[in-house]
MARBA-3410 file (N, C-alpha, C, O; in Angstrom, 1 decimal):
96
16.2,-7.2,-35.6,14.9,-7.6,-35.2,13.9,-6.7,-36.0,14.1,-5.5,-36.1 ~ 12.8,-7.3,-36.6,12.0,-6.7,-36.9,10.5,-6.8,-36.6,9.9,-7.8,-36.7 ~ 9.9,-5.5,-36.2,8.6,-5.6,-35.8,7.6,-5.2,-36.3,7.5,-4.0,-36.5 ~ 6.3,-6.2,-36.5,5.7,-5.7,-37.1,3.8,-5.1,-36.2,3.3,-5.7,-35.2 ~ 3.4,-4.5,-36.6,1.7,-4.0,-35.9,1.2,-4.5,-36.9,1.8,-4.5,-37.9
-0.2,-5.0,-36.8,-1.1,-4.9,-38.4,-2.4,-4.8,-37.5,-2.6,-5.6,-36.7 ~ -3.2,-3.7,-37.7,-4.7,-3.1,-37.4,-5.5,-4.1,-38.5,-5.2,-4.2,-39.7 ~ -6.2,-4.5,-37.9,-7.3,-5.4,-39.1,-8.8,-5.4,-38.1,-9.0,-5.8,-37.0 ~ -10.0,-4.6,-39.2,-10.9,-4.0,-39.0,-12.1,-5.3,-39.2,-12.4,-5.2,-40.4 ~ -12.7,-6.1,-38.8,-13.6,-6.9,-39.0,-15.4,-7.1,-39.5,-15.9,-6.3,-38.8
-15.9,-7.4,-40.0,-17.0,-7.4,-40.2,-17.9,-7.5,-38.8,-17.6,-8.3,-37.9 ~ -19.2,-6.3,-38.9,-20.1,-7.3,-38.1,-20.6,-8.7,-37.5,-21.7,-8.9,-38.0 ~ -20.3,-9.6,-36.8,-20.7,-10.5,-36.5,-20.0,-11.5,-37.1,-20.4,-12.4,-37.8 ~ -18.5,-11.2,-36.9,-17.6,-12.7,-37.9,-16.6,-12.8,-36.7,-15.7,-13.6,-36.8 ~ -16.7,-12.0,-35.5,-15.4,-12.2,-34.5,-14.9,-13.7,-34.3,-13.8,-14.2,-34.4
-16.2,-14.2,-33.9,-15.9,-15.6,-33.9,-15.2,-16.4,-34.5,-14.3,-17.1,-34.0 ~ -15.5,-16.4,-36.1,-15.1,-16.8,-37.0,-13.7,-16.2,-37.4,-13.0,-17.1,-37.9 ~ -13.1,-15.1,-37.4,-12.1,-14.4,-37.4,-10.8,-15.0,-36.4,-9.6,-15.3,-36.7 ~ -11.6,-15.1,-35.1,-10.7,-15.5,-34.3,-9.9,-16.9,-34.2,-8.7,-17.2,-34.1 ~ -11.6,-17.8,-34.5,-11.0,-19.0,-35.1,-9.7,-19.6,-35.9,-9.1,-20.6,-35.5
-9.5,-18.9,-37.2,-8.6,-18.9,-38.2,-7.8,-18.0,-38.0,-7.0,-17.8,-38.9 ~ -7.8,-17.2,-36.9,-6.3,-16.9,-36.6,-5.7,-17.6,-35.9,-4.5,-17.9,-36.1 ~ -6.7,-18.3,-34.4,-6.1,-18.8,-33.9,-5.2,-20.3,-34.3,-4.2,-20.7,-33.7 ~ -5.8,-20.9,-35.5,-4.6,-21.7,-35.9,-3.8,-21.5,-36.8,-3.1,-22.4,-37.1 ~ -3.7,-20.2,-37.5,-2.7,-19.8,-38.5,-1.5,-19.1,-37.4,-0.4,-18.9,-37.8
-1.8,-18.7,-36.0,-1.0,-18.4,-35.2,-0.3,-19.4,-34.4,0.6,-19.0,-33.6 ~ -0.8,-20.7,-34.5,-0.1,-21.9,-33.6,0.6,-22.7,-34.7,1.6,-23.2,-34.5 ~ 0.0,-22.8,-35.9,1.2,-23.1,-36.9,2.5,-22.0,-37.2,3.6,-22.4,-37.7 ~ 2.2,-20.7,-36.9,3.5,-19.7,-37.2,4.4,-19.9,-35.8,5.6,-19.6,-35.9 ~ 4.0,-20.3,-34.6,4.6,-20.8,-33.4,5.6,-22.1,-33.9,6.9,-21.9,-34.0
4.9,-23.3,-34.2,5.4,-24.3,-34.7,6.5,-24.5,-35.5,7.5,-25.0,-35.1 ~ 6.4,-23.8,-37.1,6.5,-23.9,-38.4,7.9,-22.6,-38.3,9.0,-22.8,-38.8 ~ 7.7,-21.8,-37.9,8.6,-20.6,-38.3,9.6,-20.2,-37.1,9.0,-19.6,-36.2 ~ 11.2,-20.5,-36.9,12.1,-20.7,-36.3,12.5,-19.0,-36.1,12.9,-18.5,-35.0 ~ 12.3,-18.2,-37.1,12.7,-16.9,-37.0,11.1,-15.8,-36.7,11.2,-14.6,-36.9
10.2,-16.4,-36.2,9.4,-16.0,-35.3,9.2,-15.9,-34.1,8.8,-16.9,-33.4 ~ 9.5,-14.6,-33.5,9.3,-14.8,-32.2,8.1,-14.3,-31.2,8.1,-14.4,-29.9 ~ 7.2,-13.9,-31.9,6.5,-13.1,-31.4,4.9,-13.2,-32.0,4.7,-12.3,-32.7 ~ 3.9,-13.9,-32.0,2.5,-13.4,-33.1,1.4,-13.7,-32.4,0.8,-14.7,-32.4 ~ 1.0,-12.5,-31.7,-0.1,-12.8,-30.5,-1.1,-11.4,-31.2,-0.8,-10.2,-31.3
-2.6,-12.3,-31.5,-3.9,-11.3,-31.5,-3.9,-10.4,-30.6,-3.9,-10.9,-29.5 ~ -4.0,-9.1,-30.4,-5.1,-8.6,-29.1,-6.4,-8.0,-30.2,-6.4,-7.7,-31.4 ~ -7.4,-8.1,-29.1,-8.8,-7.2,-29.3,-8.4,-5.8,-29.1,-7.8,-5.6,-28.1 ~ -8.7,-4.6,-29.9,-9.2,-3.5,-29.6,-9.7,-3.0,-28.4,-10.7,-2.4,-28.8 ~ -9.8,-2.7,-26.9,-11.0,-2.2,-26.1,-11.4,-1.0,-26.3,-12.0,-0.5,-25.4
-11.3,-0.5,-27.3,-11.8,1.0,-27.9,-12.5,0.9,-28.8,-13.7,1.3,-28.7 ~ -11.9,0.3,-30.0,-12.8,0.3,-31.2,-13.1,-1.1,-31.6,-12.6,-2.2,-31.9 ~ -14.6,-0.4,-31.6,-15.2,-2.1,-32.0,-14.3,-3.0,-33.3,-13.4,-2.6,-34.0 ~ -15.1,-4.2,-33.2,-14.3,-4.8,-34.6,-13.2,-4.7,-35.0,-12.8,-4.7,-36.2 ~ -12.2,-4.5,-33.9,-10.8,-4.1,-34.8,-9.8,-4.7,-33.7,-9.8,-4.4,-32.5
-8.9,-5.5,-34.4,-7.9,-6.4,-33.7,-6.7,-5.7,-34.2,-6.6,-5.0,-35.2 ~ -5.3,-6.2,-33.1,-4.1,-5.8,-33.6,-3.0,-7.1,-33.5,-2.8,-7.7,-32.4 ~ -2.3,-7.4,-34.5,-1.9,-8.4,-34.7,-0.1,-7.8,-34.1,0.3,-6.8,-34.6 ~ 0.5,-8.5,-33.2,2.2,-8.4,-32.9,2.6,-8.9,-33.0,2.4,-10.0,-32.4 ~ 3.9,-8.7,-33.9,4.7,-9.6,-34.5,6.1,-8.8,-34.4,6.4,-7.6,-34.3
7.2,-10.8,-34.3,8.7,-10.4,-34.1,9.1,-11.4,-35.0,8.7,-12.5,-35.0 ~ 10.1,-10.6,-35.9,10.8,-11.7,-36.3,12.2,-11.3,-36.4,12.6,-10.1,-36.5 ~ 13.3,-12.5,-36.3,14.7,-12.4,-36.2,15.2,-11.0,-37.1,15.9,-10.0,-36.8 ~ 14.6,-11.5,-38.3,15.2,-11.0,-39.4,14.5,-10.4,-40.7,13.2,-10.5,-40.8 ~ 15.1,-9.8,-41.6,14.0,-9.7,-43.1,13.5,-11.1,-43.5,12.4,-11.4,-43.8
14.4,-11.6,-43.5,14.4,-13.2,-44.5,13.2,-13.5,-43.6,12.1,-13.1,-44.0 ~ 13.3,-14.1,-42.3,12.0,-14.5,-41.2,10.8,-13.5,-41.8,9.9,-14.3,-42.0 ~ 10.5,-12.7,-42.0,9.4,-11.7,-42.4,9.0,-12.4,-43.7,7.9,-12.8,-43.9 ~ 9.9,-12.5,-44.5,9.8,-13.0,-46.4,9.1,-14.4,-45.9,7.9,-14.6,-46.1 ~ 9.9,-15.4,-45.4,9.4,-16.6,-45.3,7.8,-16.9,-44.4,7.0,-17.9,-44.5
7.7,-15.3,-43.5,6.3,-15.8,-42.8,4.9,-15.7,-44.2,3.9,-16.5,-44.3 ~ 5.4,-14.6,-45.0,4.7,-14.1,-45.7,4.5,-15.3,-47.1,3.5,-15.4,-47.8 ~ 5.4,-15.9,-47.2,5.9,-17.1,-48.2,5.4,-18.4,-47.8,5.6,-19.4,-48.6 ~ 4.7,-18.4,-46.5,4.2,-20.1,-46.3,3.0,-20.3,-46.1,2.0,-19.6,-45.9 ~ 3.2,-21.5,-46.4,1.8,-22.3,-47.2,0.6,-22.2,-46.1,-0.6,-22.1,-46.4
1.0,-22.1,-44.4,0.2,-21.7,-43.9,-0.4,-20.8,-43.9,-1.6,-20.9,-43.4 ~ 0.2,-19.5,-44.4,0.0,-18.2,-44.0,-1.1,-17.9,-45.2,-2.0,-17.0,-45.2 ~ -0.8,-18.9,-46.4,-1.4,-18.4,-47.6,-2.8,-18.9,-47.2,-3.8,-18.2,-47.3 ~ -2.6,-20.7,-46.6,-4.3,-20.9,-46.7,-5.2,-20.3,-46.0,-6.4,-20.2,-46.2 ~ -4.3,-19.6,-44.9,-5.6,-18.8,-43.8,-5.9,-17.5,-44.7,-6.4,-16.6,-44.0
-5.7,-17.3,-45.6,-5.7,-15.9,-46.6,-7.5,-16.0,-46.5,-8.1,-15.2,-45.9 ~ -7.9,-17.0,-47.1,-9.0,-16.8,-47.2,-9.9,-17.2,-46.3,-11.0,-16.7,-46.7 ~ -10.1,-17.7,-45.2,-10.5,-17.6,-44.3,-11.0,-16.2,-43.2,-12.1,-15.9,-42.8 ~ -9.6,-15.6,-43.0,-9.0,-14.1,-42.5,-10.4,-13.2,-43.8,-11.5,-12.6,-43.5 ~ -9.9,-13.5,-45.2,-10.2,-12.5,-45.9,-11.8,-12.1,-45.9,-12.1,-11.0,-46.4
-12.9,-13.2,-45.4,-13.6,-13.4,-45.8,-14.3,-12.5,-44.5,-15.4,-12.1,-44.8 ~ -13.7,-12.1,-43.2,-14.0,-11.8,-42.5,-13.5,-10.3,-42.5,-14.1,-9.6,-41.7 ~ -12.5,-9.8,-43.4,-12.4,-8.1,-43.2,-13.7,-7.3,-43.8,-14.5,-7.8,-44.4 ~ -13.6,-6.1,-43.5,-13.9,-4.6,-42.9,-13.1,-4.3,-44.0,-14.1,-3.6,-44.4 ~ -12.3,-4.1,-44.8,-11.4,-3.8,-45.2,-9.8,-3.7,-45.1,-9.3,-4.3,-44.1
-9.2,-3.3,-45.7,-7.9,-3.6,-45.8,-6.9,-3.6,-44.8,-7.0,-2.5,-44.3 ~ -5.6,-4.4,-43.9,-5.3,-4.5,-43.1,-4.3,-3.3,-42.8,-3.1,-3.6,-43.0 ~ -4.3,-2.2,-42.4,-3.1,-1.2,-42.2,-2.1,-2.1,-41.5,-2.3,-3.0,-40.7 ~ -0.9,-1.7,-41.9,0.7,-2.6,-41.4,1.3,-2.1,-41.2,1.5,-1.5,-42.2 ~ 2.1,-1.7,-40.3,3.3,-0.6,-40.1,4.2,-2.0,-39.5,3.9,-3.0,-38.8
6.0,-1.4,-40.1,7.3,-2.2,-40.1,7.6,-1.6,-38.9,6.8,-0.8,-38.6 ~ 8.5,-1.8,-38.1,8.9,-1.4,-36.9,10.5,-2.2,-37.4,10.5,-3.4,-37.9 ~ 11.9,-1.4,-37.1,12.8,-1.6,-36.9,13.4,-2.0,-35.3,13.0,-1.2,-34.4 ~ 14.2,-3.0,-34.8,14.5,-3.1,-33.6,15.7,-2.3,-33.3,16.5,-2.0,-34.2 ~ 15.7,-1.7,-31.9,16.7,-0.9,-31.5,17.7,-1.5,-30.2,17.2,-1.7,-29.1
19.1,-1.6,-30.5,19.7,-2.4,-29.6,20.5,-3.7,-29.6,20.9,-4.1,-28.5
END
């Protein structure tokens, strides 16, 4: 199992718009990706503008292929258009 965190810092006044285009780049990775198990937004209640993305997936390969599809690519720009800057990511190994 591998898990992943990703902190992504947003612009002023794009939440909406942010949220939007995750929310269906996150119901296609539901759909589309068999070795996902896990990819739910939360909001920050601390720091403004700043969401944290959680994710599971089976395996490496599941990680390669989330990062490899065509969904994932088109919300690239969408997502992109709304950062603060760059998305910090930390891997998480499963234990067990």
């Amino acid at each position: 199992m591998i898990g992943v965190i990703a902190t992504i810092r947003i612009q002023d006044g794009k939440a909406e718009e942010f949220e939007a285009v995750f929310t269906t780049l996150a119901e296609q990775v539901r759909e589309q990706e068999p070795g996902n198990f896990a990819y739910e937004l939360c909001k920050s209640r601390t720091e403004a503008n700043t969401y944290k993305v959680l994710e599971l997936y089976v395996d490496e390969d599941a990680l390669k292929a989330h990062g490899a599809s065509d969904h994932f690519k088109a919300a690239g720009p969408g997502i992109g258009a709304c950062l603060a800057g760059r998305p910090d990511v930390e891997y998480l190994d499963g234990v067990g």
